[in-house]
C-alpha positions in Angstrom: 0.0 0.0 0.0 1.2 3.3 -0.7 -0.2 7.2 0.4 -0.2 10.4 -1.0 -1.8 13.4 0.9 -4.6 15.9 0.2 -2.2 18.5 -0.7 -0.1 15.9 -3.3 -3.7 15.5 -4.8 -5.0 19.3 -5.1 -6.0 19.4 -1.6 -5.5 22.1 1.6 -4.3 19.3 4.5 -1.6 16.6 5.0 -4.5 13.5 5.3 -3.1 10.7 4.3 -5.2 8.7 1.8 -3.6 5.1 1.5 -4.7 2.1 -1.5 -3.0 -0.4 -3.8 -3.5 1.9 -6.7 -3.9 5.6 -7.6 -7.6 4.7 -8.2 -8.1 4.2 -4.8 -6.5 7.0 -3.3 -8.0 9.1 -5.6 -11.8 7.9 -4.7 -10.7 8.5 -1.0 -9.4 11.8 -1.7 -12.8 12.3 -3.4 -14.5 11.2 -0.7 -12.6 13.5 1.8 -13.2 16.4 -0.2 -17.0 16.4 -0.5 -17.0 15.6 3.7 -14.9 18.1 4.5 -16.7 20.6 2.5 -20.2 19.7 3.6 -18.9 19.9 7.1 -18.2 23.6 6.6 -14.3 23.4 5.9 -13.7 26.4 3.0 -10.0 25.7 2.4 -11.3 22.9 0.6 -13.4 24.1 -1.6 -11.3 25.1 -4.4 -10.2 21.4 -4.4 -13.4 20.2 -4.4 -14.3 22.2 -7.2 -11.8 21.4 -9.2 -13.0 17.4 -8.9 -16.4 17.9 -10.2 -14.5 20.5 -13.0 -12.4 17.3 -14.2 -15.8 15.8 -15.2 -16.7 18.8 -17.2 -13.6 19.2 -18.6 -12.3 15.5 -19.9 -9.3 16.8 -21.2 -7.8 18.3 -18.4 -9.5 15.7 -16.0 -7.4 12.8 -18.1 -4.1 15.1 -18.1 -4.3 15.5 -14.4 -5.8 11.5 -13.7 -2.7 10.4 -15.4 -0.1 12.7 -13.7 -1.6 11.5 -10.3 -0.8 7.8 -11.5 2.5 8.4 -12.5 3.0 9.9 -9.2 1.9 7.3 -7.3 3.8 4.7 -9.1 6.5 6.7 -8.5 6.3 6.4 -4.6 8.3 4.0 -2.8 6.5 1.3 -1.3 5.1 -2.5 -1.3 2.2 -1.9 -3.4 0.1 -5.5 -2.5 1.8 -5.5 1.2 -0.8 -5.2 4.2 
Protein backbone atom coordinates (compact mmCIF):
# COMPACT_ATOMS: atom_id res chain seq x y z
CA UNK A 1 0.00 0.00 0.00
CA UNK A 2 1.25 3.30 -0.65
CA UNK A 3 -0.20 7.25 0.36
CA UNK A 4 -0.19 10.41 -1.02
CA UNK A 5 -1.75 13.36 0.86
CA UNK A 6 -4.60 15.87 0.24
CA UNK A 7 -2.18 18.47 -0.67
CA UNK A 8 -0.07 15.89 -3.32
CA UNK A 9 -3.75 15.46 -4.82
CA UNK A 10 -5.03 19.27 -5.11
CA UNK A 11 -5.97 19.37 -1.60
CA UNK A 12 -5.50 22.07 1.58
CA UNK A 13 -4.32 19.35 4.48
CA UNK A 14 -1.58 16.59 4.96
CA UNK A 15 -4.48 13.48 5.31
CA UNK A 16 -3.09 10.68 4.32
CA UNK A 17 -5.21 8.70 1.80
CA UNK A 18 -3.57 5.07 1.46
CA UNK A 19 -4.72 2.11 -1.46
CA UNK A 20 -3.03 -0.38 -3.82
CA UNK A 21 -3.47 1.93 -6.72
CA UNK A 22 -3.91 5.60 -7.57
CA UNK A 23 -7.65 4.73 -8.18
CA UNK A 24 -8.14 4.15 -4.79
CA UNK A 25 -6.51 7.03 -3.30
CA UNK A 26 -7.95 9.10 -5.64
CA UNK A 27 -11.76 7.92 -4.74
CA UNK A 28 -10.70 8.49 -1.01
CA UNK A 29 -9.36 11.84 -1.74
CA UNK A 30 -12.85 12.26 -3.36
CA UNK A 31 -14.51 11.21 -0.66
CA UNK A 32 -12.58 13.47 1.75
CA UNK A 33 -13.23 16.44 -0.15
CA UNK A 34 -16.99 16.44 -0.48
CA UNK A 35 -16.97 15.56 3.69
CA UNK A 36 -14.88 18.08 4.48
CA UNK A 37 -16.69 20.58 2.51
CA UNK A 38 -20.24 19.73 3.56
CA UNK A 39 -18.92 19.87 7.08
CA UNK A 40 -18.24 23.63 6.55
CA UNK A 41 -14.26 23.45 5.87
CA UNK A 42 -13.72 26.41 2.98
CA UNK A 43 -9.97 25.68 2.37
CA UNK A 44 -11.27 22.88 0.61
CA UNK A 45 -13.38 24.10 -1.59
CA UNK A 46 -11.32 25.06 -4.37
CA UNK A 47 -10.24 21.39 -4.44
CA UNK A 48 -13.43 20.15 -4.40
CA UNK A 49 -14.33 22.25 -7.18
CA UNK A 50 -11.77 21.45 -9.22
CA UNK A 51 -13.00 17.41 -8.95
CA UNK A 52 -16.35 17.88 -10.17
CA UNK A 53 -14.47 20.53 -12.99
CA UNK A 54 -12.42 17.32 -14.22
CA UNK A 55 -15.83 15.77 -15.20
CA UNK A 56 -16.75 18.79 -17.18
CA UNK A 57 -13.56 19.23 -18.65
CA UNK A 58 -12.28 15.46 -19.93
CA UNK A 59 -9.27 16.77 -21.24
CA UNK A 60 -7.81 18.34 -18.43
CA UNK A 61 -9.47 15.69 -16.00
CA UNK A 62 -7.41 12.80 -18.11
CA UNK A 63 -4.11 15.07 -18.11
CA UNK A 64 -4.29 15.52 -14.35
CA UNK A 65 -5.76 11.47 -13.68
CA UNK A 66 -2.71 10.37 -15.41
CA UNK A 67 -0.06 12.75 -13.66
CA UNK A 68 -1.61 11.54 -10.27
CA UNK A 69 -0.78 7.80 -11.53
CA UNK A 70 2.47 8.38 -12.50
CA UNK A 71 2.99 9.94 -9.22
CA UNK A 72 1.91 7.31 -7.32
CA UNK A 73 3.75 4.68 -9.13
CA UNK A 74 6.49 6.73 -8.54
CA UNK A 75 6.29 6.43 -4.57
CA UNK A 76 8.31 4.00 -2.81
CA UNK A 77 6.46 1.26 -1.31
CA UNK A 78 5.10 -2.46 -1.28
CA UNK A 79 2.19 -1.90 -3.40
CA UNK A 80 0.05 -5.53 -2.47
CA UNK A 81 1.79 -5.47 1.23
CA UNK A 82 -0.85 -5.24 4.17
Amino acid sequence: MKTMTCRQLGGACDLAHGGDDANEVIKAQDRHLREVVADGDTAHEPALRDMKGRWRRPVSGLKWYRQVQRDFAALPGNVGAH
